[in-house]
Every structure is written in structure tokens, then in C-alpha cells.
matplotlib code that plots the C-alpha trace (Angstrom):
import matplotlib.pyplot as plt

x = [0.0, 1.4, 2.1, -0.5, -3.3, -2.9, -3.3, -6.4, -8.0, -6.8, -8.4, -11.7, -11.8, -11.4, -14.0, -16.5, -16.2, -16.3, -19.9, -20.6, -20.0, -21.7, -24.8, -24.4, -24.1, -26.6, -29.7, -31.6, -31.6, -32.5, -35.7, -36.5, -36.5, -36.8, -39.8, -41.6, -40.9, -42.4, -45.4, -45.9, -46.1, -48.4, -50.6, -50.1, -51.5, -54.3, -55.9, -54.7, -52.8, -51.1, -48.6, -48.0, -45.3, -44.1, -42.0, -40.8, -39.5, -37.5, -36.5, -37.7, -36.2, -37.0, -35.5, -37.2, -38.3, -39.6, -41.9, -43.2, -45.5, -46.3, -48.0, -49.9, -51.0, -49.9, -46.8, -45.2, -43.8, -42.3, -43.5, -41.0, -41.0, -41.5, -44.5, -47.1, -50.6, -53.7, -53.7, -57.4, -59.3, -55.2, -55.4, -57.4, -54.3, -52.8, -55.6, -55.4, -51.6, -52.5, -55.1, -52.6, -49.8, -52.5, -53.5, -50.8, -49.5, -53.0, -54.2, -57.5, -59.3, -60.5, -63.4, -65.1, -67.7, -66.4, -69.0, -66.2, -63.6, -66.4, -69.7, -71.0, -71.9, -75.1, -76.0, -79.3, -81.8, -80.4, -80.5, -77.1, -75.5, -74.1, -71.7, -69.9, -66.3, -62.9, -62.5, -66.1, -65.3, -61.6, -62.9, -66.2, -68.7, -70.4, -73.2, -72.7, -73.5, -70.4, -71.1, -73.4, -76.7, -75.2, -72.1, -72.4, -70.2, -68.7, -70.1, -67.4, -67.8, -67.1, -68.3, -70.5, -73.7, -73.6, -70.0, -70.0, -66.4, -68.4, -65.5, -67.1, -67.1, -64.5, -65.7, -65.8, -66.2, -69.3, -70.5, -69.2, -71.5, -74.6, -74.3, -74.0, -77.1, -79.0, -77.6, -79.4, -77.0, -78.0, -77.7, -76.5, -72.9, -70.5, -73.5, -71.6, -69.3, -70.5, -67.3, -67.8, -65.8, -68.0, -67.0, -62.7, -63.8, -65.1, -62.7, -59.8, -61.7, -61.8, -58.3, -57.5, -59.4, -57.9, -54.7, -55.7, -55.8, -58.2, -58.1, -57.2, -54.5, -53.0, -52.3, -51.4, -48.2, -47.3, -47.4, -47.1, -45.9, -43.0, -41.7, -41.6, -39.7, -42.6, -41.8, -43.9, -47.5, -50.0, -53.8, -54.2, -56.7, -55.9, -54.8, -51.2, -50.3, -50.7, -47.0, -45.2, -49.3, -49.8, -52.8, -56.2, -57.6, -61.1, -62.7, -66.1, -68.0, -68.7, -71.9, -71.3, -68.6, -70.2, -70.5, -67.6, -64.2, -61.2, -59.1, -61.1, -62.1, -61.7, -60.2, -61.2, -58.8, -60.5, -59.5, -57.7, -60.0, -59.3, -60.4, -61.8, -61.3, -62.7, -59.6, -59.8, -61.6, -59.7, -57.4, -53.4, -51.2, -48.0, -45.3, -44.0, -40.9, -43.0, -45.0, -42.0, -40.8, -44.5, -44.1, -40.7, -41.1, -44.1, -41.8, -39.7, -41.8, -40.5, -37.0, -34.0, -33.9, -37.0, -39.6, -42.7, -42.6, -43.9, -47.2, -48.3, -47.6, -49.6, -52.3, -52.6, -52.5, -54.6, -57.3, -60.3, -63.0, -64.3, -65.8, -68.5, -71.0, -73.4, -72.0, -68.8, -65.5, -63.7, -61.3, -60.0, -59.7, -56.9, -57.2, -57.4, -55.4, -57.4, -55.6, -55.7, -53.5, -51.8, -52.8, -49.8, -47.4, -48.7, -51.1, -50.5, -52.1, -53.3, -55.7, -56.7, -57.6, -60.0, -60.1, -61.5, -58.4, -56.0, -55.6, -53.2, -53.0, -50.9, -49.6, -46.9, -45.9, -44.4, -43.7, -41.4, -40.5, -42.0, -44.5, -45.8, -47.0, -48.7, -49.8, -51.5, -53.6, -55.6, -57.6, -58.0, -58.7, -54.9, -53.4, -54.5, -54.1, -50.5, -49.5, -50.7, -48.7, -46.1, -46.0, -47.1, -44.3, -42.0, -43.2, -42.9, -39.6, -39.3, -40.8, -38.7, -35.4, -36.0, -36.9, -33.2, -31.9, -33.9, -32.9, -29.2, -29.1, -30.5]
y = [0.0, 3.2, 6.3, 8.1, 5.4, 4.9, 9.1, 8.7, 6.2, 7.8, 11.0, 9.8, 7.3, 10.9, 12.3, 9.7, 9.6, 13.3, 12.7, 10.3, 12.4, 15.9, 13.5, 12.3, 15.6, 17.1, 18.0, 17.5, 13.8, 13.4, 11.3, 8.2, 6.9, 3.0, 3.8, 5.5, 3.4, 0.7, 3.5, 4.1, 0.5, -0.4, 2.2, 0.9, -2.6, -1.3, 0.8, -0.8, 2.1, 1.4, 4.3, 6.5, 9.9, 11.4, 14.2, 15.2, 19.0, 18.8, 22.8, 24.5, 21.8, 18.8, 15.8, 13.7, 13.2, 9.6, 7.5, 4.1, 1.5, 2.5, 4.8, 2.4, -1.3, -2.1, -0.3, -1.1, 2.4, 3.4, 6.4, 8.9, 12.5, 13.5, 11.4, 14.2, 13.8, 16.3, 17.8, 18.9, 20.9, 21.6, 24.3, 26.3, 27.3, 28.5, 31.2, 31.8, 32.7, 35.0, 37.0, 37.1, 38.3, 40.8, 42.4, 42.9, 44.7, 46.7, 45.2, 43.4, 44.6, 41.6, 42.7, 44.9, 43.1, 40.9, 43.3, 45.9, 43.6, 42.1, 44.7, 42.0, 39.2, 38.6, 37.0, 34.7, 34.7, 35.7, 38.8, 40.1, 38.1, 40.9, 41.9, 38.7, 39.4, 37.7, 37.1, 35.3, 33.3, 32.0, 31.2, 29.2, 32.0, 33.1, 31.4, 29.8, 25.6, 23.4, 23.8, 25.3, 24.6, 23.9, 21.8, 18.6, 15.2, 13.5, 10.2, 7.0, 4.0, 0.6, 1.0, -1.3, 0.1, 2.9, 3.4, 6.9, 9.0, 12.4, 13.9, 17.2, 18.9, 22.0, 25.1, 28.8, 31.9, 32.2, 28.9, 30.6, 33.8, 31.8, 29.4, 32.3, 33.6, 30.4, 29.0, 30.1, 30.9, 28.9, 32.0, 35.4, 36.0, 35.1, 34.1, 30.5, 28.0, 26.2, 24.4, 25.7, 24.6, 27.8, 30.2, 29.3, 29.2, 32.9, 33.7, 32.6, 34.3, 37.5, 37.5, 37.3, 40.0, 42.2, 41.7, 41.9, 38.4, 36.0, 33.1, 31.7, 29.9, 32.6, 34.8, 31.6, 31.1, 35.0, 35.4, 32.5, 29.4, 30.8, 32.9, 30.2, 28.4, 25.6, 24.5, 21.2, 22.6, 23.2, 23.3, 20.2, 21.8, 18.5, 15.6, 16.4, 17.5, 13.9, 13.2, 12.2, 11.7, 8.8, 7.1, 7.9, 4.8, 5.6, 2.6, 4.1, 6.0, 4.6, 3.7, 1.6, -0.2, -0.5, -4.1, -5.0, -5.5, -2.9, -5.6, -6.8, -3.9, -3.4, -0.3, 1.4, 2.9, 6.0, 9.2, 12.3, 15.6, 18.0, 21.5, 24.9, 29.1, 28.0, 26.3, 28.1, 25.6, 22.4, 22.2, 22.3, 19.1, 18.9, 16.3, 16.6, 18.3, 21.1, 21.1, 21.0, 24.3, 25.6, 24.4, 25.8, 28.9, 29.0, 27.6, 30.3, 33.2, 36.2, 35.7, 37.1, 36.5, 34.0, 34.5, 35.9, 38.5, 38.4, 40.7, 37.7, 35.1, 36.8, 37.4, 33.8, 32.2, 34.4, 32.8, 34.8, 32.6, 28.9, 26.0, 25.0, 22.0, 21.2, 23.3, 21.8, 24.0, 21.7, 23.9, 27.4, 28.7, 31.1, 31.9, 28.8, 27.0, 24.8, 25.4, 23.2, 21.6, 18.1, 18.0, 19.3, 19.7, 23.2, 24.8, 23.0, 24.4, 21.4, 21.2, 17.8, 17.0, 14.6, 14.4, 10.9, 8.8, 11.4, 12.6, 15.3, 15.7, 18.9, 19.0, 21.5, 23.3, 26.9, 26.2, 23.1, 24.0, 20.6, 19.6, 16.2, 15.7, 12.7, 11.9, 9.0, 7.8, 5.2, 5.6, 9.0, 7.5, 6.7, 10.1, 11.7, 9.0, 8.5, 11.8, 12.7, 9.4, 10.3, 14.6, 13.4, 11.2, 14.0, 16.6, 13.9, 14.0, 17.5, 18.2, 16.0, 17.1, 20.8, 19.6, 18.1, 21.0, 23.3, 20.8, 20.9, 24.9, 24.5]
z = [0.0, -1.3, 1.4, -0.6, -0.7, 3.5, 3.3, 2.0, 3.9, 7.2, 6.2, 5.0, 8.3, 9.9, 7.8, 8.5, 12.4, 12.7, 10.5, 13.0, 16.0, 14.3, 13.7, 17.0, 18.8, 16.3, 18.5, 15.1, 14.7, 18.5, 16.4, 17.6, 13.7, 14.5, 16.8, 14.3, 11.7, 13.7, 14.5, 10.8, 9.7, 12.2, 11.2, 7.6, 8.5, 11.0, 8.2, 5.1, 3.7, 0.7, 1.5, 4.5, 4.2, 7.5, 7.7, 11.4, 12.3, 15.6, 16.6, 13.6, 11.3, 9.4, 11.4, 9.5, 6.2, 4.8, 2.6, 3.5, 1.4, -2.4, -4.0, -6.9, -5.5, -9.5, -9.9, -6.7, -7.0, -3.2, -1.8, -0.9, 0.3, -3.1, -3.5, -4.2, -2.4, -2.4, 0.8, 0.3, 3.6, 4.9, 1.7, 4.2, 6.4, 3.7, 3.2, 6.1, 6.0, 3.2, 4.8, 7.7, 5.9, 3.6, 7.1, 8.5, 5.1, 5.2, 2.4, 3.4, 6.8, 8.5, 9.8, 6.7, 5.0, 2.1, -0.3, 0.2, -1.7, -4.1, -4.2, -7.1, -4.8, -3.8, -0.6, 0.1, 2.8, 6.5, 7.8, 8.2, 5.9, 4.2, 7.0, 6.6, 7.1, 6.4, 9.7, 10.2, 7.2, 8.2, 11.7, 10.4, 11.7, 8.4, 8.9, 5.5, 4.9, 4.2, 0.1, -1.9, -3.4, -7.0, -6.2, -8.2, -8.0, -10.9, -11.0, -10.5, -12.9, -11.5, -7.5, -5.4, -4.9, -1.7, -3.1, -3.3, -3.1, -3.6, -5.9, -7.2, -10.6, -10.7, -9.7, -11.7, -10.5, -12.0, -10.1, -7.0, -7.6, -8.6, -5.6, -3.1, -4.5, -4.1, -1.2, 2.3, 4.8, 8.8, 10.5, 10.8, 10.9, 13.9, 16.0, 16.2, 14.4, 11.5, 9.3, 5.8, 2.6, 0.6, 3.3, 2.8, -1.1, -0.5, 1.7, -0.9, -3.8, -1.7, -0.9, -4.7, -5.3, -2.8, -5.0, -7.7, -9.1, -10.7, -8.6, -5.2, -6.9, -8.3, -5.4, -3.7, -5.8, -6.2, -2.4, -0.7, -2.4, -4.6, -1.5, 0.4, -2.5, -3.0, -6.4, -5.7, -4.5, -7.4, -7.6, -10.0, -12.5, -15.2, -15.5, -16.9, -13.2, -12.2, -12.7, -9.3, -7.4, -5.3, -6.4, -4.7, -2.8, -1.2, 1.0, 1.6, 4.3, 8.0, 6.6, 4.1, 6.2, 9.2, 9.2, 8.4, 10.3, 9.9, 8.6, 5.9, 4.1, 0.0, -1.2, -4.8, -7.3, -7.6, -9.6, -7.7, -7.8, -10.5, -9.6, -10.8, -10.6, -7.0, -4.5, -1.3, 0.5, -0.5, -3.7, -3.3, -4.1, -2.6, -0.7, 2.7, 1.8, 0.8, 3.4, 5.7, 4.3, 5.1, 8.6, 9.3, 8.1, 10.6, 13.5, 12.4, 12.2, 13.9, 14.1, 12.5, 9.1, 8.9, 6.3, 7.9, 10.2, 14.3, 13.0, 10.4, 12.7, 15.4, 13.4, 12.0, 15.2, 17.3, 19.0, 17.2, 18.3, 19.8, 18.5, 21.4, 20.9, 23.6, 25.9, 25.7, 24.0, 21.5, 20.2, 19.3, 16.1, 14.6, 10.7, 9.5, 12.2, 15.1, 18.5, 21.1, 23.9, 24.2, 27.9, 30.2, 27.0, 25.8, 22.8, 19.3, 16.0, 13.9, 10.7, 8.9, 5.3, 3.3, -0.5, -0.7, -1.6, -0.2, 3.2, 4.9, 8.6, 9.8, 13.7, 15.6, 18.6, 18.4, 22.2, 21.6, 17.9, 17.0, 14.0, 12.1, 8.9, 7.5, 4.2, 2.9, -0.4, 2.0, 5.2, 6.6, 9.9, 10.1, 9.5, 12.5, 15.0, 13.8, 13.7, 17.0, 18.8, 16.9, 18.0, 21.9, 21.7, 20.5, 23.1, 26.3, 25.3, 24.8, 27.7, 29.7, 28.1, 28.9, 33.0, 32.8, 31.1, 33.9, 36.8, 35.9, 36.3, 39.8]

ax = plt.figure().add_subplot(projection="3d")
ax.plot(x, y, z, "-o")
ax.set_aspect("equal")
plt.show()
């Protein structure tokens, strides 16, 4: 072995084991990844998911980042992080970014009537209904039903009888004005909480209009996708976006599958949504490392440097009203964001998504700089219970690292 050869191999040994001790000391990768990977396969074969995608942020940042199963029962195709999924009702945190970030610019006022932004719409029925505001539709107090009276679904060759996935026909603009007009609102605005897909459809149309652009989707990308370098999150408006999606797998409503045991239910290849001018409500595709970037820059907000500013953040995740039933408070809403506590471990902000064969489930602390995401193309039932073990897990620990850190300064 020449002097040169022996060189080498003594500096990359010393290269490698000062990898391994950065990635040991790193306070980053403090993930327990075999634990979850056990968690996520479980969750797999409990709910019969043909793919799961987990991305973990530990401090601000993504700790982890990871696909699991496949994305086509035909293909085999493993899911990865850049396995693309509709995130579908999780779209409505990101209006509610962007009337955060609008406000706090002076763009929109939260609590003028939406006619102000849009004196063309016409409102059905209630009294009142015309001094619904942003802010009553990104909390779920405008009084307005969960869709509108002319929303249609796209029938689904091929499905058992009481098969029904309830994919809906894209939505225009002009759709949007006709079923405002024909639609009754339940009851006067901010008199209680009522969760409406038409009211974060308005809400997103509104918000385009206030900057001047056509659709939801387009002020999405000027101001908050491409500044937050999101080069993967779309609204799919056809087919040809389809590239890189994980196959939609829908297994029915509780209804239909009432009788029969978890373990034994069929799943459906069914088709993924394609949408309209109308996306506020539900809409945006996108993969977990997007969504990480999303997350972070949340985690982030205020500080040095980061991408949104202390005002925007404040404003997004301000407790502006509750969601009581029977007497009972559920939860808190910010703009867009639920809030709610893991018992004894602090306030998390967490928002969950259904489009059928495609479901998104959003979880994270600003307290312990933690967050989960889950995607899956199987059940929905399986996103949320995952993703919460997996954050409560994270924020024990959290919680039980900062009492040593507190203990040892005593």
C-alpha cells in the first residue's frame, strides 16, 4: 500500500467519524426513527394504507423526512417525500396565511364586509348576511352551509352500490356567484361556528381580489408558495399535473362499512380531484418536503432572518374565536389554524384533510419547535391517530429534556 493510498484512507476514516459524532451531537436527529418506523407500519397494516409519508421538524427543522409503502397497488412504486398527495381541507391554512400576511401589510381589513372587496356578490336569505367578514369566514362564523346549493359530484364508474367518493365537478367563478345567490346561509354572521368549505372558497376568492388576481391559486403562488420556495405545490386543475401523485384509494363512508371489520375492508382505485377558478376551501397538491418548508417557516416566524414576520404570525394564530357543541369548548380557532393543547405539553395548532383517496393531517408546537405531517392515499382515519402518537411522543420528550436542562441549572 502506497504512502498516498494509506493518506487517503486515514483522512476519509477521519472524515467519516467526525460525521458520526456531528450527527451524534446534532440536536436535530435526536428522532427516535426506529420507533416511528415501527409507529408508521403499524398504522399501515391497521388501516390498510397502501402508503403512509411522514415528515418530522425537531427545533424548527426537518428531522425527519420519509416514505413508507407505495403509491400504486400495480406499480409497486415506493412512496418517498417527493410522492405528491392532495392535501385537500389543509389548503385552508394557507388562506389563512395570506389573509394574515394581507392584514398585516393593510391590504385586506379583516373585519369589513367581504361586499367591500367584491360589491357584485349577492347573498341569500339571512338577515345580516351581508356583514360577513374575512374574519367570520376564516374562523367558520359566516353562517354559511359546508357547500353550496349547485355543487355537483362526478359520477365513478365501476363501484358497489352505496359506493359513493363524492368527488365534485370544478368550480368557476361564476359557479361561485350563482351558488351564493342560491344557497341560504343557517344564520346570521359570527352568531356560532359552523365548518364551511363555501365560506374558505369565498374567503380565498376575496383575498385574490384584494390583490388583484383572478383566482385563489393565483395569489397563492405569487405570495405564498413561490416565496416560500414551494416548487412542488399546485392546484391540479388536469390531468397532466398527475406526474409524481400517489394514487387515490377511497374505501367508503362509515356507513357503508359499518359491518364489516377494519381488517377486511376493499379499497377502490379511484380518480384524484381536478379543480376549478374555485380552490380556497380544498385544492393544493403537494409532498412533505414542501409542506416542511411551510411548517418551518411558521416555526420560524419572527425571528432574524425568517420568512414571515412576528405581525403575520400573530395574526394567524390568534385565538379569534371557539368552536363550542353542547355546551362543551372543542377547540380554538386562529385563521385557518385549530388550536388546542396536548394535555400538560402546551397549545398545538393542527388542521386535517379529506379528498377521498387522499388525506393530509398537519400538527406543531411553536412552544417546543415541533410539528408532524402525515400523508396517505388510504384511510383518513390513520393520518390523524399517527401523527398525533407520533407529536405526543415527541413533546414527552421535549418536555422531559427541557426539566433536565432546567434541573441541571439549579
Amino acid at each position: 500500500m502506497t504512502l498516498r493510498v494509506r493518506a487517503v484512507q486515514i483522512c476519509l476514516c477521519a472524515a467519516s467519524m467526525a460525521a458520526a459524532c456531528a450527527a451524534k451531537s446534532d440536536p436535530h436527529a435526536i428522532v427516535p426513527d426506529a420507533w416511528i418506523d415501527e409507529t408508521v407500519e403499524q398504522a399501515r397494516a391497521d388501516f390498510k394504507s397502501p402508503s403512509i409519508v411522514i415528515a418530522v421538524l425537531r427545533r424548527g427543522r426537518p428531522a425527519l423526512l420519509k416514505g413508507y409503502g407505495v403509491t400504486d397497488r400495480v406499480s409497486g412504486q415506493p412512496a418517498t417525500p417527493e410522492t405528491l398527495y392532495q392535501i385537500a381541507s389543509v389548503t385552508k391554512t394557507f388562506v389563512g396565511l395570506l389573509a394574515a400576511k394581507l392584514a398585516a401589510r393593510g391590504k385586506v381589513d379583516l373585519d369589513a364586509p367581504v361586499t367591500d372587496y367584491a360589491p357584485d356578490l349577492c347573498f341569500q336569505g339571512v338577515k345580516g348576511t351581508a356583514r360577513i367578514t374575512l374574519r367570520h369566514l376564516l374562523t367558520h362564523r359566516s353562517g354559511l352551509p359546508s357547500n353550496p346549493a349547485n355543487r355537483k359530484n362526478i359520477p365513478v364508474p365501476g363501484l358497489p352500490d352505496g359506493f359513493d367518493p363524492t368527488i365534485a365537478e370544478p368550480y368557476t367563478l361564476e359557479q361561485l356567484h350563482d351558488g351564493l345567490a342560491q344557497t341560504p346561509p343557517l344564520f346570521a354572521p359570527g352568531e356560532r361556528y359552523y365548518y364551511s368549505n363555501l365560506g374558505m372558497h369565498l374567503a380565498g376568492y376575496i383575498l385574490a381580489r384584494a390583490v388583484g388576481q383572478r383566482t385563489f391559486a393565483d395569489a397563492l403562488h405569487a405570495h405564498i408558495l413561490g416565496p416560500l420556495h414551494m416548487a412542488d405545490s399546485f392546484v391540479r386543475t388536469s390531468p397532466a399535473r398527475d406526474a409524481g401523485m400517489a394514487t387515490p384509494y377511497a374505501y367508503g363512508d362509515d356507513e357503508y362499512y359499518k359491518v364489516f371489520p377494519l381488517g377486511s375492508r376493499t379499497y377502490y382505485r379511484i380518480p384524484p380531484w381536478t379543480f376549478g377558478e374555485v380552490t380556497g376551501g380544498l385544492g393544493l397538491s403537494s409532498n412533505v418536503k414542501d409542506l416542511a418548508r411551510y411548517v418551518a417557516a411558521l416555526l420560524e416566524a419572527g425571528r432574524p432572518g425568517a420568512a414571515l414576520s412576528q405581525d403575520v404570525i400573530d395574526l394567524l394564530l390568534t385565538r379569534h374565536a371557539a368552536f363550542v357543541a353542547k355546551g362543551e369548548f372543542i377547540y380554538e380557532m386562529g385563521l385557518g389554524w385549530r388550536i388546542g393543547a396536548f394535555g400538560p405539553f402546551g397549545t398545538v395548532y393542527t388542521h386535517g384533510g379529506h379528498n377521498d383517496g387522499h388525506h393530509a393531517y398537519v400538527v406543531f408546537s411553536r412552544d417546543h419547535g415541533l410539528a408532524v405531517i402525515a400523508l396517505t392515499n388510504g384511510a383518513h382515519a390513520a393520518n390523524r391517530a399517527l401523527a398525533t402518537k407520533i407529536m405526543l411522543k415527541l413533546m414527552r420528550q421535549a418536555s422531559k429534556e427541557q426539566g433536565n436542562v432546567h434541573a441541571s441549572k439549579r
